[in-house]
N, C-alpha and C positions, 0 to 999 in steps of 0.2 A: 921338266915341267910341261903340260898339257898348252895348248896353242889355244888359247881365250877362242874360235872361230865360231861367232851367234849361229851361224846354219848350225852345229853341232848343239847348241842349249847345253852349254857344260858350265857348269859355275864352282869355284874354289870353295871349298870349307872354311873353316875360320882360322888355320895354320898355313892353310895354303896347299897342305902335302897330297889332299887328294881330291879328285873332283865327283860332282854328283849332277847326275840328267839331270835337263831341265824338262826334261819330257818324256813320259814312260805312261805305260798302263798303268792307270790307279788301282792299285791293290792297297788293303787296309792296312796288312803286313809295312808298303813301302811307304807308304804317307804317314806311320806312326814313325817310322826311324830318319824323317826329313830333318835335316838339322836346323838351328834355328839362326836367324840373320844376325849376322855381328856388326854391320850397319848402323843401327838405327831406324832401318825401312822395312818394309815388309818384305818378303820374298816370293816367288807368284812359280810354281811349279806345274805343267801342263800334261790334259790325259791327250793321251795316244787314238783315241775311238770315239770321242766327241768333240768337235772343233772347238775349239774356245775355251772349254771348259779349263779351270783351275783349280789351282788351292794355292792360299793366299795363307802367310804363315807370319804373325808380328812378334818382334821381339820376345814379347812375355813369351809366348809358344800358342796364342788363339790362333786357330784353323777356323779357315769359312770356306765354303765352294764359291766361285764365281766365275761368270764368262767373259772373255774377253773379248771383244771383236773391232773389225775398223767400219761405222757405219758414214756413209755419204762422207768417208773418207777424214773421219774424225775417228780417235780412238775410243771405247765405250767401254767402259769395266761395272756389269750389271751383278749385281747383290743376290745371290741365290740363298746359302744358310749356310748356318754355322754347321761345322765337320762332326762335332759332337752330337748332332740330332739328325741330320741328315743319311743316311746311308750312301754308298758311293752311287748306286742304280739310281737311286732316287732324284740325285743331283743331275745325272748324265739326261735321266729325263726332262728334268724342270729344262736342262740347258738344250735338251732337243727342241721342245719347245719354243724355247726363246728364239732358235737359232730359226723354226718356221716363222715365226713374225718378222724377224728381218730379214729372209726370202720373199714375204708379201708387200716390202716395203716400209713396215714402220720400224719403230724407234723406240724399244723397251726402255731407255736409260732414260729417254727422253720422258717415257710416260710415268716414270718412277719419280723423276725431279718434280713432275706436276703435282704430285699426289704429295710430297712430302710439301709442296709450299700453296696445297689448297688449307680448306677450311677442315675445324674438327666441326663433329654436330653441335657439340657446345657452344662454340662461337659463329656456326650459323644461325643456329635458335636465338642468341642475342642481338644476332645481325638484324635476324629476321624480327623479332621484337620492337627494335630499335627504329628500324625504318619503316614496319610495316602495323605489327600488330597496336601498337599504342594510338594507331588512329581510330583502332574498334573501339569501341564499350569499355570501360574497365572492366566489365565483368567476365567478358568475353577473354580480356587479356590477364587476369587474374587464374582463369581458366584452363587457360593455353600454359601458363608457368605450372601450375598443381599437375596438368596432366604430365607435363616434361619429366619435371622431377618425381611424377610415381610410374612414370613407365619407362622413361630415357633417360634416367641418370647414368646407369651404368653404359652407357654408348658415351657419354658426354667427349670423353677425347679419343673417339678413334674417327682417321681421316672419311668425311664422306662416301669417298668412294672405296672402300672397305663394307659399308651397310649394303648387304646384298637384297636380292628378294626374299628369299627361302628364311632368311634369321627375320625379317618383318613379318612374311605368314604366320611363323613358330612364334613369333613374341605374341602376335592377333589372336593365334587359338590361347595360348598362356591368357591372357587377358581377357578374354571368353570366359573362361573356366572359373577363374579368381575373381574377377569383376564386374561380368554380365557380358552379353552380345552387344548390348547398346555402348558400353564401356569401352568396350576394344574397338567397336566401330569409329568411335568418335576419336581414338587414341592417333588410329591409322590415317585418319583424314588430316589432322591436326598435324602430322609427318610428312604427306606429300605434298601439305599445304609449306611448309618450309621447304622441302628439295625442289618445290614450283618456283618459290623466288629465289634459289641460289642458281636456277635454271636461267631466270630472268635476267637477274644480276651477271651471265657470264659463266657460270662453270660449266664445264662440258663432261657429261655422263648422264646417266641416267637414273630416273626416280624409282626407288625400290620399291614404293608404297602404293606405286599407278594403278597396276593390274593385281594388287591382292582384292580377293576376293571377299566383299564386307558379309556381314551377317545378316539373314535376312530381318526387318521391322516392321512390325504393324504399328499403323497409326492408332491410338489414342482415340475413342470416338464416347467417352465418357461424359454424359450431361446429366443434370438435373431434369427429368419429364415430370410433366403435371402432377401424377402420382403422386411423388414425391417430395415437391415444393411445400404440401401444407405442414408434413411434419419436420420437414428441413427449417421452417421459417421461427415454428413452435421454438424445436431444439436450439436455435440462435438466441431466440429471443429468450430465453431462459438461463442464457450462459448469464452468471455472475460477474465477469469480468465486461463491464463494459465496453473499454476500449477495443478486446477484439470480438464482442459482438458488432460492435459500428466497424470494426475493421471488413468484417466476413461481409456483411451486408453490402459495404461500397463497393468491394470488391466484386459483387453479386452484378451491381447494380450499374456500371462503369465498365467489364471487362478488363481494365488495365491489369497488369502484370502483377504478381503480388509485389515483387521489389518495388516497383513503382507507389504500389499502395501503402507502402508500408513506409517507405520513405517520404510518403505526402505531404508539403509544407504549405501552412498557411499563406504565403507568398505569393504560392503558385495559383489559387481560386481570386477570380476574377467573379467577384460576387454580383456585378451589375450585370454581366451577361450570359453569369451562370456556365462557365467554362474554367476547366483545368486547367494550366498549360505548363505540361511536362517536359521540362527543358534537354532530358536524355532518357534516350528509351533504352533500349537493346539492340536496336540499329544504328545506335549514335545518330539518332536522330530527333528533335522535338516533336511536340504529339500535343495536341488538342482536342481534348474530349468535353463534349457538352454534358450539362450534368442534367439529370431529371429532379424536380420536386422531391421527388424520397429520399435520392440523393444529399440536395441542397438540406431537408431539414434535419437530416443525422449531421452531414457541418454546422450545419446552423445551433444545434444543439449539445454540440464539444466546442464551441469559441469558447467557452469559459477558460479552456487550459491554458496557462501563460508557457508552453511549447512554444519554437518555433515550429514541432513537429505535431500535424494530426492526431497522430498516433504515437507517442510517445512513451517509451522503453525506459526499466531500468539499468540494461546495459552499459558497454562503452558508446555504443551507437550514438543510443540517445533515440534513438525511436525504436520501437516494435520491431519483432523478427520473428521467425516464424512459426505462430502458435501451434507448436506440436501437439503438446498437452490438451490445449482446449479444443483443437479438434477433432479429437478420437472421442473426446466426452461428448460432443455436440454430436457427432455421427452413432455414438453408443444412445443417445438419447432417441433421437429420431430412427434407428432402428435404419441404416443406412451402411452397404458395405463398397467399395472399391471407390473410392471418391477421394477424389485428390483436390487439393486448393487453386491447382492451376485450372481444374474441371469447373471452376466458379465463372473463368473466363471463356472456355468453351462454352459453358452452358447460354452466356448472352449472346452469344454468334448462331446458338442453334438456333435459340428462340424467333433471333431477327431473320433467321430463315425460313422457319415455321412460320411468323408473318407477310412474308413474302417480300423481303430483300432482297437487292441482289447482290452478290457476289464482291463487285465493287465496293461498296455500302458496306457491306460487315467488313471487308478489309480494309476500310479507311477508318472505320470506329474503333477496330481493336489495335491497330496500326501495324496491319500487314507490310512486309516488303516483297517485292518481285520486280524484277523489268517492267513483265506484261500488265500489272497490276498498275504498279507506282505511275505509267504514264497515264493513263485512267483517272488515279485519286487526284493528278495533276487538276483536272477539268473541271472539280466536284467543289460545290460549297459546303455548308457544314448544315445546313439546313434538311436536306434529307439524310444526314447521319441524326441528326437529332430526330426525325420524324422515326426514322426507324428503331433508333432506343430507346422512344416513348412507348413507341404501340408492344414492344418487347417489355419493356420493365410494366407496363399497365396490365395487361395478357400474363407474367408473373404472379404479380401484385394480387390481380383477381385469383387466380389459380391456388396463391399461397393463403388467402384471406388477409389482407396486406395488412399482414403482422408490424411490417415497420412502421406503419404510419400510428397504431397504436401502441406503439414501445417510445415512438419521439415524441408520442403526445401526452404522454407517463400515465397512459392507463394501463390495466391489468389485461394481461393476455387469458 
C-alpha cells in the first residue's frame, strides 16, 4: 500500500488498490479519466503550471476549474467555470489573472461574496423608487416605471455590478434607433440617476451610465407670431367642440401645462382674486397663476357644468385628455403646420418677452424651476407676473382680433 504522504498529493480510488496524483499537468485526456469521489465531498485535483489552479469534481461527476489560494493567511477557493465550457488554456488564464490581483493585494473571493450579496437592478430601481422617486410628481414617477420596464426589464436580475459601460452605450444606440435620440437620451439618464443613489446609499463601484455619451438636442423654439394668431384664433373658435375650444384658449391664455389644464378644478379659482391655484405641478410644487379677464369670462361662462372638473371628459379620468383629434382639425383649418400643444405655453413666454419681460417674470408665471431662478421668484410678488400676462394676453388678443372675447359673448365670428 502507498504511504498517504500530502507532500506526494496521492489519493486512493474507491477500492483503495491504486492511487491517483493530486497534481499533474492538466491535459483533457487526464481530467476526463479522474475518478469520481466516493465520499460524499467533492474532490479538488491540481495543475502543475498554474498555481492554484484546480478541478473541483462532485459526486454526480460536475467538473468546474477553480483557484485555490491562501490569501492574508485564510484559505480562498474562487469560482472560475464549469470544465464543460471552459477550455483548459482559458481557465489557466482567468486563474493567471486572478493569481495577479492577489499579488497587488486584493481579494477576489472577497469581491465575489460582495457581488453575490449586493443588489440586482431590479431591486435597486425599487429601492430607488421607494425612497427617492415617489417624492417627484407622479408623473414623473409613473414615467421612470414605463421607461424601466420598456428598456430595463430584461437587466432586472443581473447583479449591479455586472452592467458594464459598453452594454449601456449598445442598449443608448438600440434605443436611438427604435425609439428616437430624445428616448434613449432620457432612458440613460433615468439609469445613472439610480446607480447615483445606490452610490449614495453605500455601494461601491461604479456608474455605467456616467460618461455614455447622450445624443445630441435642440430646443424647441416653436410659438405662435402675430401672423398667425388671427387665423389660429378663427380655427379655435370654430371647433364644435366647446369644451376643448375653451380648453385650447386657457391654455393659450395662462401658460400652464396642458395636464395642469386639463385637470383644472373648479376648487382651485379663487374667483375674488382672479387666481388659480394649482396645488402640484411638475415640480411637485404648487403654482399660482393670476388669470386675465379673457381668461376669467371663458370660466365664467362653463360654471354651468355640475364637474367637479373644468374641463370635463367622458373617460375614466373624468376630465379632458388630450385633444388629439381636435387639433389636427383646428391646425388643418387655420392652415398651420409643426405646432404642438405644449407650443401654446411657449408661445405665452415669447410674447411676455416680446413685451419686455424679464426672465424672472416669465419663469415665475409659467412655473420655471432652477437654483438661480427659484431664489429670484423667492423675492417677487404676483403683481408684475400679472402685469406681464396682461400686456402679453392684450398684445395677443389685439393681434388675433380677440376672437375670444366674441365667442364668450355668443356672438358670431
Amino acid at each position: 500500500m502507498v504511504n498517504l504522504d500530502a507532500s506526494k498529493l496521492l489519493r486512493f480510488d474507491a477500492v483503495g488498490s491504486t492511487s491517483v496524483a493530486r497534481k499533474f499537468n492538466f491535459t483533457r485526456d487526464r481530467i476526463n479519466t479522474l475518478p469520481l469521489p466516493t465520499n460524499g465531498q467533492r474532490s479538488y485535483f491540481y495543475d502543475t503550471k498554474v498555481r492554484g489552479l484546480a478541478i473541483a469534481i462532485t459526486p454526480a461527476g460536475k467538473k468546474s476549474f477553480v483557484l485555490y489560494r491562501k490569501i492574508a493567511r485564510r484559505p480562498e477557493r474562487i469560482q472560475i467555470g464549469p470544465y464543460a465550457d471552459l477550455s483548459i488554456e482559458q481557465a489557466r488564464h482567468r486563474a493567471e489573472e486572478l493569481n495577479a490581483q492577489i499579488a497587488l493585494g486584493k481579494n477576489p473571493g472577497h469581491e465575489r461574496r460582495n457581488v453575490r450579496e449586493e443588489m440586482t437592478l431590479g431591486e435597486l430601481f425599487e429601492t430607488y423608487l421607494q425612497d427617492h422617486a415617489r417624492r417627484l410628481a407622479r408623473k414623473t414617477w409613473r414615467e421612470d416605471v414605463r421607461r424601466f420596464n420598456l428598456h430595463f426589464h430584461s437587466w432586472r436580475l443581473r447583479k449591479i455590478s455586472s452592467i458594464k459601460q459598453l452594454e449601456v452605450v449598445r442598449l443608448h444606440t438600440h434605443i436611438s434607433r427604435a425609439s428616437g435620440p430624445i428616448a434613449a437620451n432620457r432612458a440613460v439618464e433615468m439609469l445613472r440617476r439610480v446607480f447615483n443613489k445606490g452610490l449614495q446609499w453605500g455601494w461601491k463601484g461604479e456608474n455605467p451610465a456616467e460618461a455614455v455619451e447622450r445624443n445630441p438636442e435642440r430646443s424647441r423654439a416653436r410659438f405662435l407670431d402675430g401672423d398667425e394668431l388671427p387665423a389660429f384664433f378663427r380655427a379655435v373658435a370654430d371647433e364644435p367642440n366647446e369644451t376643448i375650444r375653451d380648453y385650447i384658449f386657457l391654455s393659450l391664455l395662462t401658460g400652464a401645462r396642458r395636464s395642469n389644464v386639463q385637470q383644472m378644478r373648479w376648487a382651485e379659482i379663487d374667483w375674488q382674486r382672479a387666481l388659480w391655484k394649482i396645488a402640484e405641478t411638475k415640480n411637485n410644487e404648487p403654482l399660482v397663476v393670476p388669470l386675465m379677464p379673457a381668461a376669467m369670462r371663458i370660466l365664467d361662462a362653463r360654471k354651468a357644468n355640475n364637474s367637479q372638473w373644468v374641463f370635463p371628459g367622458t373617460g375614466r379620468t373624468g376630465h379632458l385628455v388630450s385633444p388629439k383629434g381636435a387639433w389636427k382639425r383646428i391646425l388643418k383649418r387655420a392652415a398651420i403646420t409643426d405646432l404642438r400643444l405644449h407650443d401654446l405655453r411657449r408661445t405665452l413666454g415669447s410674447w411676455q418677452a416680446t413685451m419686455g419681460s424679464s426672465l424672472p417674470i416669465i419663469g415665475k408665471s409659467l412655473g420655471h424651476k432652477s437654483l438661480a431662478a427659484t431664489q429670484i421668484y423667492a423675492r417677487l410678488n404676483l403683481d408684475p407676473v400679472r402685469a406681464s400676462i396682461g400686456r402679453a394676453t392684450d398684445a395677443m388678443l389685439l393681434a388675433g382680433g380677440d376672437v375670444v372675447g366674441l365667442v364668450t359673448e355668443g356672438k358670431k365670428v
